[in-house]
DSSP file (Angstrom, degrees, kcal/mol; ACC not computed):
  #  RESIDUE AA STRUCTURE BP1 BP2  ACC     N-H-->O    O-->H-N    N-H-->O    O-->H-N    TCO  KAPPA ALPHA  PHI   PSI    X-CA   Y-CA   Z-CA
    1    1 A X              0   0    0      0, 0.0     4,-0.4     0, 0.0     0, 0.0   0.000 360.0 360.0 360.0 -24.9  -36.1  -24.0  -97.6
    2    2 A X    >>  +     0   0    0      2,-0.2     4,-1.2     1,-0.2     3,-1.1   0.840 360.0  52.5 -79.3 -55.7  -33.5  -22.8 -100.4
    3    3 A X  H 3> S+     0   0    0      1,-0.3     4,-1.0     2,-0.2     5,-0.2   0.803 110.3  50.8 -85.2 -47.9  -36.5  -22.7 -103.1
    4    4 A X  H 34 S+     0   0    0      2,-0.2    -1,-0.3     1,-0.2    -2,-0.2   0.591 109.9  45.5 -72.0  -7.7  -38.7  -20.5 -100.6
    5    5 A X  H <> S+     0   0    0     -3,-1.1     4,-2.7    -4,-0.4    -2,-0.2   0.549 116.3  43.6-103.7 -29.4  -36.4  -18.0 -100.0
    6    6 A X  H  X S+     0   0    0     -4,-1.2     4,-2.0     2,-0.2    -2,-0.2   0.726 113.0  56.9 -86.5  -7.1  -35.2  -17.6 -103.9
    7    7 A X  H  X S+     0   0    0     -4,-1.0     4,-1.2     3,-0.2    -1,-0.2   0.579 109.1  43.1 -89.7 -23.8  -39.0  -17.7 -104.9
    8    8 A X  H  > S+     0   0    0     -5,-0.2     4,-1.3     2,-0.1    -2,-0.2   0.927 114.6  52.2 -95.0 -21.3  -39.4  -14.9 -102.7
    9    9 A X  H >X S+     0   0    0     -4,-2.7     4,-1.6     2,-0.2     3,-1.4   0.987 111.8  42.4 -30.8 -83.2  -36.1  -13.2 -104.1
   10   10 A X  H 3X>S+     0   0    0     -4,-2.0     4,-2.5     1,-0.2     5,-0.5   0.855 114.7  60.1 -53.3 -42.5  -37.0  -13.4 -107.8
   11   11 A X  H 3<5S+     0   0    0     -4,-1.2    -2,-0.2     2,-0.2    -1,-0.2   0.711 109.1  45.5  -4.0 -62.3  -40.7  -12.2 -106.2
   12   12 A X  H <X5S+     0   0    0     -3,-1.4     4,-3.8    -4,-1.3     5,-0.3   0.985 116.2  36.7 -35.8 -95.5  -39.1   -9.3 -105.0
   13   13 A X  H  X5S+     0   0    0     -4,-1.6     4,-2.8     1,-0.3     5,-0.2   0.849 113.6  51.0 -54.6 -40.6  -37.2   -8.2 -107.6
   14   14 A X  H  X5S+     0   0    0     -4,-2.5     4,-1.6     1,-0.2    -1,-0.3   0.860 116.1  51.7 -75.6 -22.3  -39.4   -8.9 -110.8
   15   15 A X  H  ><S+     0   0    0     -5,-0.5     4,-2.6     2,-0.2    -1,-0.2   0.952 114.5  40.6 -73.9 -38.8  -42.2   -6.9 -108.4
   16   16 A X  H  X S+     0   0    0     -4,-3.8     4,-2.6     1,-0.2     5,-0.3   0.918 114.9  49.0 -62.8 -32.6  -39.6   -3.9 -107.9
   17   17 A X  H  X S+     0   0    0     -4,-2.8     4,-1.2    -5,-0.3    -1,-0.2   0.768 114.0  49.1 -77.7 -21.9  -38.6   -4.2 -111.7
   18   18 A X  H  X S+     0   0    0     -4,-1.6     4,-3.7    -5,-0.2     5,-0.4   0.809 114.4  46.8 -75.4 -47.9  -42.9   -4.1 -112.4
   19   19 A X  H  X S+     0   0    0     -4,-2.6     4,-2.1    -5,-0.3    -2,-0.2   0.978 113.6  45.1 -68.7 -62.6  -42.9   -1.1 -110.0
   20   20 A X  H  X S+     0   0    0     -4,-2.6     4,-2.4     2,-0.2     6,-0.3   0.918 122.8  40.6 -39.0 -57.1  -39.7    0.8 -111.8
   21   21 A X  H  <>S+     0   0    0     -4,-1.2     5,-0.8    -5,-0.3    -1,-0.2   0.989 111.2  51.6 -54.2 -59.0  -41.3    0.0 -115.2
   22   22 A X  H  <5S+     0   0    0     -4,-3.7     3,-0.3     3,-0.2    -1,-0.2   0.743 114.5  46.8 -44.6 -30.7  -44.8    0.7 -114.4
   23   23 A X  H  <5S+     0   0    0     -4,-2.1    -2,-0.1    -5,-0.4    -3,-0.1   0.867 118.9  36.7 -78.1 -69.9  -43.6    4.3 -113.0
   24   24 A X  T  <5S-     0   0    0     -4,-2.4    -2,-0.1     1,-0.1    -1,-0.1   0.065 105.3-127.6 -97.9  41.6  -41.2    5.4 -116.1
   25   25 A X  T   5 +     0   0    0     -3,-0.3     2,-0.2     1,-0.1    -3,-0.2   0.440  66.7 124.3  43.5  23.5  -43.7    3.7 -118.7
   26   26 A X      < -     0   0    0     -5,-0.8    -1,-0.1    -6,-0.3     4,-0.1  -0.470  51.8-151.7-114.2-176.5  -40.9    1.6 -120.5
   27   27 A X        +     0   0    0     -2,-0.2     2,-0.3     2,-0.1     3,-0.1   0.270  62.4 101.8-132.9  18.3  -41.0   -2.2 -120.9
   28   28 A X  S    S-     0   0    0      1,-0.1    -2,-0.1     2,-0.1     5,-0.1  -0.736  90.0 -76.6-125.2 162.6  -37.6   -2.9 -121.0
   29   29 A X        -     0   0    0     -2,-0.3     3,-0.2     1,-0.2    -1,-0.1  -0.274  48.3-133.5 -67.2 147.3  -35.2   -4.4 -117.8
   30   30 A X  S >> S+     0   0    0      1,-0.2     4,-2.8     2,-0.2     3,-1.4   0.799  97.8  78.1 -53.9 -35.4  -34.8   -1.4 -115.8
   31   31 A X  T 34 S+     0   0    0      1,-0.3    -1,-0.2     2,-0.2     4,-0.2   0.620  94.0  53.5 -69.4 -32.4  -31.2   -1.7 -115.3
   32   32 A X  T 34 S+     0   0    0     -3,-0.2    -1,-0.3     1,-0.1    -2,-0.2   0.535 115.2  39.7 -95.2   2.6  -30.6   -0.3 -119.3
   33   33 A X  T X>>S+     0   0    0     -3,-1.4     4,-2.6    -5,-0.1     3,-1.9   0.561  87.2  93.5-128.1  -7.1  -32.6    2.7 -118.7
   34   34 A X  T 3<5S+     0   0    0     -4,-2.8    -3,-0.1     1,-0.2     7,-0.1   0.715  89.4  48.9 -30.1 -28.4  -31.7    3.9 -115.2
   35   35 A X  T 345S+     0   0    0     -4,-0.2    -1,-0.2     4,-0.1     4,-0.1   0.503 119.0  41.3-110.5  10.8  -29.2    6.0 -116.2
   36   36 A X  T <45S+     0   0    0     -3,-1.9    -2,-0.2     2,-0.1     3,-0.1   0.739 124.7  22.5 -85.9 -60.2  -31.8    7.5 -118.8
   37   37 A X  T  <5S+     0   0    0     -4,-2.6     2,-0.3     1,-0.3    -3,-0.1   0.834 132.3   6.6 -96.5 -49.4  -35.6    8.0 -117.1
   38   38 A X  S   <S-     0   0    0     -5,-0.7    -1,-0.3   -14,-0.0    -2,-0.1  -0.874  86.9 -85.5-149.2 144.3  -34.3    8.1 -113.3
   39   39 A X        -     0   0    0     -2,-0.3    -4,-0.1     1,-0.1    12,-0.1  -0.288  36.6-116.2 -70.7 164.6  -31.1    8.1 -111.3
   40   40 A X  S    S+     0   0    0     10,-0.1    11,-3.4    -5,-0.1     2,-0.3   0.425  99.6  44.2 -74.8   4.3  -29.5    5.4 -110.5
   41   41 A X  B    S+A   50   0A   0      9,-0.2     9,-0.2    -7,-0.1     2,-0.2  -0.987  78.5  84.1-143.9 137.8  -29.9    5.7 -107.1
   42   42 A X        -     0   0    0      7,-1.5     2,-0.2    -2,-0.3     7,-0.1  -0.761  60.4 -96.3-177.9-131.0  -33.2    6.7 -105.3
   43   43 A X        -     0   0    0      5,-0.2     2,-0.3    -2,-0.2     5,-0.2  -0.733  18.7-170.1 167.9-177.2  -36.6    4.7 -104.0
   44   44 A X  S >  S+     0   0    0     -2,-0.2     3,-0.6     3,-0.2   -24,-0.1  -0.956  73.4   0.1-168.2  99.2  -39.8    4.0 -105.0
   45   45 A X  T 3  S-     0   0    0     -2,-0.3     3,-0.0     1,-0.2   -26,-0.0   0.861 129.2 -48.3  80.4  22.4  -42.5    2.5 -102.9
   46   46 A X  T 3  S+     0   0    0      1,-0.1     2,-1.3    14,-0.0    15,-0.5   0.258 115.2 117.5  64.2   4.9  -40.6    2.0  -99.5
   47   47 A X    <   -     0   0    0     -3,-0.6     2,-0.3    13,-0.1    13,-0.2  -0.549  53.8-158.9 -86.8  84.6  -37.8    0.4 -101.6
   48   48 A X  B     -B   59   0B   0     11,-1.6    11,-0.6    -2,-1.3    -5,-0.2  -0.424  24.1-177.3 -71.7 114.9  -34.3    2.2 -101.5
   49   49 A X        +     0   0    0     -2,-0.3    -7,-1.5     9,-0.2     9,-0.2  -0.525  24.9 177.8 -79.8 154.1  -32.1    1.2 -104.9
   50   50 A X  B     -A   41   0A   0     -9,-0.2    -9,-0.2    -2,-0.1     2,-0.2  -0.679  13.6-155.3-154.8 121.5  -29.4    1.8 -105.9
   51   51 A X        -     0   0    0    -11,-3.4     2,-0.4     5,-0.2     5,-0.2  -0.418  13.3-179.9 -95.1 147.1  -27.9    0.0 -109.6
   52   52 A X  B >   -C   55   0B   0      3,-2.2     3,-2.1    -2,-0.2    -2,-0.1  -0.986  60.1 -40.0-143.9 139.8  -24.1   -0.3 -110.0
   53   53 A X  T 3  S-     0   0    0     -2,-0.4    15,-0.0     1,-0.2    -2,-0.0  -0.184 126.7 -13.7  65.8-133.4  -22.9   -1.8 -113.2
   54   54 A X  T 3  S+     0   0    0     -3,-0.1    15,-3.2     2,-0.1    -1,-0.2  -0.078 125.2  62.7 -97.8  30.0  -25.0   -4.5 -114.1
   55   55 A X  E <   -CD  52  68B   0     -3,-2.1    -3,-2.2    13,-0.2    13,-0.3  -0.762  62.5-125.3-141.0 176.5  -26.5   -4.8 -111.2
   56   56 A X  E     - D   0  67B   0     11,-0.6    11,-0.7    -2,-0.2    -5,-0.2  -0.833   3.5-167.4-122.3-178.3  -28.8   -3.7 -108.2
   57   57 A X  E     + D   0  66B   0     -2,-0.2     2,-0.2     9,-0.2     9,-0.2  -0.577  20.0 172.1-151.6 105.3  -29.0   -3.2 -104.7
   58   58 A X  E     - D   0  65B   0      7,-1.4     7,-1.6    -9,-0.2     2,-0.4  -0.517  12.0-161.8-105.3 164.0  -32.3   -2.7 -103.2
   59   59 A X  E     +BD  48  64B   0    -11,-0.6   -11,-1.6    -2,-0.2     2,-0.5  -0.954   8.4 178.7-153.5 114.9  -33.2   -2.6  -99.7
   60   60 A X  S    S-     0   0    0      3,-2.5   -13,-0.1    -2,-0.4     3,-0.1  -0.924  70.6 -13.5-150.3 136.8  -36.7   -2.9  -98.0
   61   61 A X  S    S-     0   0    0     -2,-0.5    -1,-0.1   -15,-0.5     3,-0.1   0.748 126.6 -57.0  43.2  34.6  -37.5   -2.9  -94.3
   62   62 A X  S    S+     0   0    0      1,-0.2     2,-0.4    26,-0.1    -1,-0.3   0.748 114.2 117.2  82.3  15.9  -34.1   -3.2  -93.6
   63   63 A X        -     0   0    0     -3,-0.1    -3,-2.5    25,-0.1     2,-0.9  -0.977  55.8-137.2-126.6 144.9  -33.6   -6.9  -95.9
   64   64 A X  E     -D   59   0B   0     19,-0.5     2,-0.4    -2,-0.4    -5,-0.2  -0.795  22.1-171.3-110.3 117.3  -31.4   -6.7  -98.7
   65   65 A X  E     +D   58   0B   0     -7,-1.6    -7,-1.4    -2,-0.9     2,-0.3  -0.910  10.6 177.4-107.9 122.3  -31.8   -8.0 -102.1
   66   66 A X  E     +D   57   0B   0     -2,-0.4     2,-0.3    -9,-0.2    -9,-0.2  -0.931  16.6 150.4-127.4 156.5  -28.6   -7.8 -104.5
   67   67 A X  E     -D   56   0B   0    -11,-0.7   -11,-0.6    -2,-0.3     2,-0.4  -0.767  34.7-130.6-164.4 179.8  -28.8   -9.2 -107.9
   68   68 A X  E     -DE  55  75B   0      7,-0.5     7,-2.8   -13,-0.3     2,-0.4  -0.921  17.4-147.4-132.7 140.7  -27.5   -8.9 -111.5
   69   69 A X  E     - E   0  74B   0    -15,-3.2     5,-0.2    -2,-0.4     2,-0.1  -0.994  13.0-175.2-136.1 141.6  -29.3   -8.8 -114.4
   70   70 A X  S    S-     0   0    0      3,-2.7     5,-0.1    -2,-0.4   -41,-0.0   0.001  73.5 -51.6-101.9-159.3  -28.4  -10.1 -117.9
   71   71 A X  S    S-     0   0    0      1,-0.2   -42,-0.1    -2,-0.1    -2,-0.0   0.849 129.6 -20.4 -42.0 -89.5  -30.9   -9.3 -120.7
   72   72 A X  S    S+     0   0    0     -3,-0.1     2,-0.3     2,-0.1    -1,-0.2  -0.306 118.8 103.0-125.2  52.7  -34.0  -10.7 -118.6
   73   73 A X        -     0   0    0     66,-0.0    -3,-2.7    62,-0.0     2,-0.3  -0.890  58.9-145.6-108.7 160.8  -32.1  -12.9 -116.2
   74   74 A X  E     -E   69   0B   0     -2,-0.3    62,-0.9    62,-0.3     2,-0.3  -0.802  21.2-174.1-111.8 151.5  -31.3  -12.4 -112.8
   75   75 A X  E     +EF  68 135B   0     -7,-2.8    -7,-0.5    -2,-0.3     2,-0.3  -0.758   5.0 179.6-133.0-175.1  -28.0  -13.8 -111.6
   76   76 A X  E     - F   0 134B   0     58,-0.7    58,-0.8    -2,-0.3     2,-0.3  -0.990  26.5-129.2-167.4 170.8  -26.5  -14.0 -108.3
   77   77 A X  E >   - F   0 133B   0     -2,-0.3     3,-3.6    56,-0.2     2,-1.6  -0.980  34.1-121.0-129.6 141.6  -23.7  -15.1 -106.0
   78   78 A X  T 3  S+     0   0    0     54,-1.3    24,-0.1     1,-0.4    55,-0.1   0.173 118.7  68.0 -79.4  43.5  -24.4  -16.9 -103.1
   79   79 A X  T 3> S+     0   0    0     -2,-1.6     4,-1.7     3,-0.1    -1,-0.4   0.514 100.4  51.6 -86.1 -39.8  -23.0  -14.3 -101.2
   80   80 A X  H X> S+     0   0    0     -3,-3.6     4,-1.6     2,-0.2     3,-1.1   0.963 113.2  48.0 -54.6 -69.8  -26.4  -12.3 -102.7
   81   81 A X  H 3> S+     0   0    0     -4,-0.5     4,-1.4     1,-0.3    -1,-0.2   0.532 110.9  49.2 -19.3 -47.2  -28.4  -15.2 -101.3
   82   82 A X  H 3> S+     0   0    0     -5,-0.4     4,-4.7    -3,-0.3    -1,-0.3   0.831 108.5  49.0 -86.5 -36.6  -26.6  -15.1  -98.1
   83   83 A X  H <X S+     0   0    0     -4,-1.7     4,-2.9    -3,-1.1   -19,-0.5   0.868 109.3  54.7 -62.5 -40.8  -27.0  -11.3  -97.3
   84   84 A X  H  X S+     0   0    0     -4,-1.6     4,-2.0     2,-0.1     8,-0.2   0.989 114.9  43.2 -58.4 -48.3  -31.0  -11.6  -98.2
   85   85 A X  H >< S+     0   0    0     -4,-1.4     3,-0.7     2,-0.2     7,-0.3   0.994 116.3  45.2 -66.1 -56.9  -30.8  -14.5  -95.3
   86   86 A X  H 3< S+     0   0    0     -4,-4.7    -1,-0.2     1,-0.2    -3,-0.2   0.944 121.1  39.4 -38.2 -60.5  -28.6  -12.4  -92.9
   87   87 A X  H 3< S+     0   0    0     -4,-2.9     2,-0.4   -23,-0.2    -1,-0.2   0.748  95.5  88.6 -59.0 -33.0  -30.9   -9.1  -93.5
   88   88 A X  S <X S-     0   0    0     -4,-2.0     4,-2.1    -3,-0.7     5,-0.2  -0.692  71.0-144.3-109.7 123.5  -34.5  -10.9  -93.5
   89   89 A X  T  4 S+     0   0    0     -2,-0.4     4,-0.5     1,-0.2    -1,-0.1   0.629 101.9  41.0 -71.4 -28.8  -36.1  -11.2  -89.6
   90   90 A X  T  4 S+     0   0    0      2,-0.2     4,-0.2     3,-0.1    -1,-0.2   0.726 120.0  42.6-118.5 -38.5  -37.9  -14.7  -90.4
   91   91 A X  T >> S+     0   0    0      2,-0.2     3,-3.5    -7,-0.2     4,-0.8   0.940 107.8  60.0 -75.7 -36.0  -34.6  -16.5  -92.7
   92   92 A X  G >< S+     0   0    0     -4,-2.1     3,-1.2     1,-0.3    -2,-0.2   0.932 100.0  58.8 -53.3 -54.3  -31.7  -15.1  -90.1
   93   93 A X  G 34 S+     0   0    0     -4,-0.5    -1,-0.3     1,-0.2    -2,-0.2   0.714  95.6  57.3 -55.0 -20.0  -33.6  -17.2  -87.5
   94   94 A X  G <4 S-     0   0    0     -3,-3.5    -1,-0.2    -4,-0.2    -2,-0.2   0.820  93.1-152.7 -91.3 -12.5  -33.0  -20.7  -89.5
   95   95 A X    <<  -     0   0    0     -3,-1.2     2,-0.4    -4,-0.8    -2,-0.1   0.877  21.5-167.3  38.7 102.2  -28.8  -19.8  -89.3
   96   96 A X        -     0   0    0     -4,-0.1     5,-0.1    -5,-0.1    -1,-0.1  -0.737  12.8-125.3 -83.6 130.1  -28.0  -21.9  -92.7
   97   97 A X        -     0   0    0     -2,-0.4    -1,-0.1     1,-0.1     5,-0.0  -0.275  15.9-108.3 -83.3-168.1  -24.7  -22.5  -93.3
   98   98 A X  S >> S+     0   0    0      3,-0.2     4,-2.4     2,-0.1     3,-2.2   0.951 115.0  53.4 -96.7 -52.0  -22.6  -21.7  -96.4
   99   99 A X  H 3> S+     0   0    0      1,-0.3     4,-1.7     2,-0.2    -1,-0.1   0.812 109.4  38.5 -52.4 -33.0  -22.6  -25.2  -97.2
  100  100 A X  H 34 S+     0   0    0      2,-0.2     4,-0.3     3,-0.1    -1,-0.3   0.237 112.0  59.2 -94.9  38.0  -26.0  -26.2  -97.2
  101  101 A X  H <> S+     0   0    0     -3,-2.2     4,-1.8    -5,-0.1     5,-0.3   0.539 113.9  43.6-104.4 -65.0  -26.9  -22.7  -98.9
  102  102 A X  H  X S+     0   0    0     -4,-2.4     4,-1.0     2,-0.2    -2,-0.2   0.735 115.1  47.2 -62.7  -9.8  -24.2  -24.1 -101.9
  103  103 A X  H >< S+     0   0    0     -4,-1.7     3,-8.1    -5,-0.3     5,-0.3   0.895 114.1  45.3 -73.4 -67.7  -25.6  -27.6 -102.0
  104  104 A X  H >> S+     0   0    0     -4,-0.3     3,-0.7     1,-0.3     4,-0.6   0.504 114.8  45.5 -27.4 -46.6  -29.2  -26.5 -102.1
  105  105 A X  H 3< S+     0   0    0     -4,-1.8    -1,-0.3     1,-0.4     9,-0.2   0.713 115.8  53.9 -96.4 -38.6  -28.4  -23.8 -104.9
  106  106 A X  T XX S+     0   0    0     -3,-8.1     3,-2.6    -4,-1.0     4,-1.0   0.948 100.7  57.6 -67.4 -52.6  -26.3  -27.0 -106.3
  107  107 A X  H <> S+     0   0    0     -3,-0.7     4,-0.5     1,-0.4    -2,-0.3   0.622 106.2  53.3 -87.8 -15.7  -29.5  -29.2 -106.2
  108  108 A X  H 3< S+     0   0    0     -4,-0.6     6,-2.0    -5,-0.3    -1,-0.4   0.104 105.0  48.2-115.3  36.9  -31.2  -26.8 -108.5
  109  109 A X  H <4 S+     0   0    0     -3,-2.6    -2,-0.2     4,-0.2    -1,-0.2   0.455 106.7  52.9-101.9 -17.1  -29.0  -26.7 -110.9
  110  110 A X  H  < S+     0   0    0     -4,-1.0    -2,-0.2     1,-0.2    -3,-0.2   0.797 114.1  49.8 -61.8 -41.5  -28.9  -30.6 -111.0
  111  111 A X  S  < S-     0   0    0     -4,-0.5    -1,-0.2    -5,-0.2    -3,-0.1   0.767 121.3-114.8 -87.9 -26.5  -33.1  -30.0 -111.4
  112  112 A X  S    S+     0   0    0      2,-0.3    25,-0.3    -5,-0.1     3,-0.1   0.265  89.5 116.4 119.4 -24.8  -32.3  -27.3 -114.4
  113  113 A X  S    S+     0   0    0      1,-0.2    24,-1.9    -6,-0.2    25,-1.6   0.925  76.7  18.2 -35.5 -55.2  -33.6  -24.7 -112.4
  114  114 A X  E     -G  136   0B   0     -6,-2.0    -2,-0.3    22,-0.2     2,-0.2  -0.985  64.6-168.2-141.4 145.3  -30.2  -22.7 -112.1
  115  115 A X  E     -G  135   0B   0     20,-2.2    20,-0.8    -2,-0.3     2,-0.2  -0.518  25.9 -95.7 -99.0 158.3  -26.9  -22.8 -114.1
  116  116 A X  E     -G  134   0B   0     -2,-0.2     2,-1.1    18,-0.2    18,-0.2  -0.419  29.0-122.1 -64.1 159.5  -23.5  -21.4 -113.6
  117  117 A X        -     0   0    0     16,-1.7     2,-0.3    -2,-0.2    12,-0.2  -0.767  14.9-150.2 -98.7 105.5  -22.4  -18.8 -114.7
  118  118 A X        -     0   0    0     -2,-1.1     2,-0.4    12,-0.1    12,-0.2  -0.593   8.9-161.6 -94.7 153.3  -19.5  -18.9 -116.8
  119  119 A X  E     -H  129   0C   0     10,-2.5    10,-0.6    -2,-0.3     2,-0.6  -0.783  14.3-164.2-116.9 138.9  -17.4  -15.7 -116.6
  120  120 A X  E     +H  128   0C   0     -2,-0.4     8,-0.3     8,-0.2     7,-0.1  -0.949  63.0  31.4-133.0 147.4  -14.9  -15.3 -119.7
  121  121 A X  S >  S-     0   0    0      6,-2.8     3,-1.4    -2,-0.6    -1,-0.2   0.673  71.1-175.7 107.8  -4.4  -11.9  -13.2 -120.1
  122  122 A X  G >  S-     0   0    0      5,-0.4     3,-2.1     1,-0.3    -1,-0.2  -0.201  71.7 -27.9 -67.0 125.2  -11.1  -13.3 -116.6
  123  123 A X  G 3  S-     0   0    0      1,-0.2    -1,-0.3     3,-0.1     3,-0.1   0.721 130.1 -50.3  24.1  54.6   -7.8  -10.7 -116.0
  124  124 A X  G <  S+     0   0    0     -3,-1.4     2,-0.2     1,-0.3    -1,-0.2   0.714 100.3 143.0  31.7  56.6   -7.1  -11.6 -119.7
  125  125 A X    <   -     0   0    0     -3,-2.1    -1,-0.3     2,-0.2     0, 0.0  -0.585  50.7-139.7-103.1 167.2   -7.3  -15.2 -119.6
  126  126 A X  S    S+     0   0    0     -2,-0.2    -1,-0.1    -3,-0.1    -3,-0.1   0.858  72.6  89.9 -87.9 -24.9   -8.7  -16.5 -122.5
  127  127 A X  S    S-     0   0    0      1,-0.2    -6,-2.8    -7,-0.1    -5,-0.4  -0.030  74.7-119.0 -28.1 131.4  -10.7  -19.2 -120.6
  128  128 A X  E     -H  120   0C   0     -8,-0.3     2,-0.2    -7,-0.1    -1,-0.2  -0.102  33.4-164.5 -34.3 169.5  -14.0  -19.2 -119.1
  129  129 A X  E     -H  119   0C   0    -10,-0.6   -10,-2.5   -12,-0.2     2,-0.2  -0.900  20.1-115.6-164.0 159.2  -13.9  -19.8 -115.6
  130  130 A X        +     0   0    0     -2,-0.2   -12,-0.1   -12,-0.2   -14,-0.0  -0.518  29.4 178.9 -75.7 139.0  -16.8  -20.9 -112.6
  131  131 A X        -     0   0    0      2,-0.3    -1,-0.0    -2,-0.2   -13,-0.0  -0.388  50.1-103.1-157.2  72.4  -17.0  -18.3 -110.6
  132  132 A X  S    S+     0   0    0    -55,-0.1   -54,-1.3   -16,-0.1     2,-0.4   0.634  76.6 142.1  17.4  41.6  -19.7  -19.5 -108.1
  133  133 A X  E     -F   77   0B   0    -56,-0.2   -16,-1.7   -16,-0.2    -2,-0.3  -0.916  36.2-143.3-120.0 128.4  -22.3  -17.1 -109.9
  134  134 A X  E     -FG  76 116B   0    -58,-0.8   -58,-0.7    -2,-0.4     2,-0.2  -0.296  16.3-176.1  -2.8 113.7  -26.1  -18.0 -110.6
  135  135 A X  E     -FG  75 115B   0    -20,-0.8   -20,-2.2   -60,-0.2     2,-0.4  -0.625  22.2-132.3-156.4 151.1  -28.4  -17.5 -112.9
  136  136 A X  E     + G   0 114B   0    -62,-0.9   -62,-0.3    -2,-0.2   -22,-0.2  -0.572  30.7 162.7 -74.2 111.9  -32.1  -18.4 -113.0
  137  137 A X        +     0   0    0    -24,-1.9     2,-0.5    -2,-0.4    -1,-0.2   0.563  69.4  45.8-110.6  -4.5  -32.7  -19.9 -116.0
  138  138 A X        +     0   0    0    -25,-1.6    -1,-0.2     1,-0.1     3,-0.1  -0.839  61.9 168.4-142.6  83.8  -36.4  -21.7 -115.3
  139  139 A X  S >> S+     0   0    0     -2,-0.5     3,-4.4    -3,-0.2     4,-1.5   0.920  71.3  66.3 -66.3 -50.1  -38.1  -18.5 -113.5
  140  140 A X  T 34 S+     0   0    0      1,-0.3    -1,-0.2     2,-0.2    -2,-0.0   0.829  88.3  76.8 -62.9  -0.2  -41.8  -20.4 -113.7
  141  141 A X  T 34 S+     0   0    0      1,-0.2    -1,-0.3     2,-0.1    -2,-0.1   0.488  95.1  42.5 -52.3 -15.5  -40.1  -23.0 -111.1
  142  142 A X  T <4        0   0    0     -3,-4.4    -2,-0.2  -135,-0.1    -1,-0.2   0.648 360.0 360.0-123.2 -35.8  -40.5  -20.7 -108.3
  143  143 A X     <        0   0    0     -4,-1.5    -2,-0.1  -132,-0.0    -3,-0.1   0.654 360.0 360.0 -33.7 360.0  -44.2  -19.6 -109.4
């Protein structure tokens, strides 16, 4: 079930990031020219956004998609993962826990699908660290 709800995620976003692009004629991740073409906060097609950082937080029909985006990856936490399932009328009904959210999310990085994220630098350590962060690395997995 963890592969049908992140296929409709990245769905989501890469259709909202189509819509954003398509609108303010650029070709490039929205999230570097938001604060350029269009505010950073607005909506666009029954989708209300709003980007912080490196990131977004879009909202339609009341289900909530939060992400990060690297150059043209999307990243996540499964706290993002878990807010789309709280907010969305058809996942809230399967009531997932946090552990089988993190195995699943585990079983597709085991496939290649999705990595970790390593975070460096953390409150000036010199270290990497895990910090239970995403990112998609095999998008045509969810086509």
């Amino acid at each position: 079930m963890i592969e049908k709800i992140l296929t409709d995620y990245i769905t989501f976003i890469r259709s909202f990031e189509a819509l954003l692009k398509d609108k303010y004629k650029q070709d490039i991740n929205p999230c570097s020219f938001s604060h350029s073409f269009f505010e950073r906060v607005g909506s666009i097609d029954g989708i209300e956004y709003h980007f912080h950082g490196s990131g977004c937080t879009a909202k339609k029909e009341d289900v909530i998609y939060t992400y990060d985006i690297g150059i043209n990856e999307i990243k996540f936490t499964q706290w993002d993962l878990t807010e789309l399932i709280r907010t969305h009328p058809e996942y809230q009904k399967l009531n997932l826990s946090d552990d089988y959210i993190e195995y699943e999310l585990y079983q597709l990085i085991n496939k290649g699908v999705l990595e970790w994220l390593t975070i460096e630098g953390i409150e000036g350590t010199p270290y990497g660290c895990v910090f239970m962060c995403y990112r998609v690395i095999q998008e045509s997995f969810f086509d």
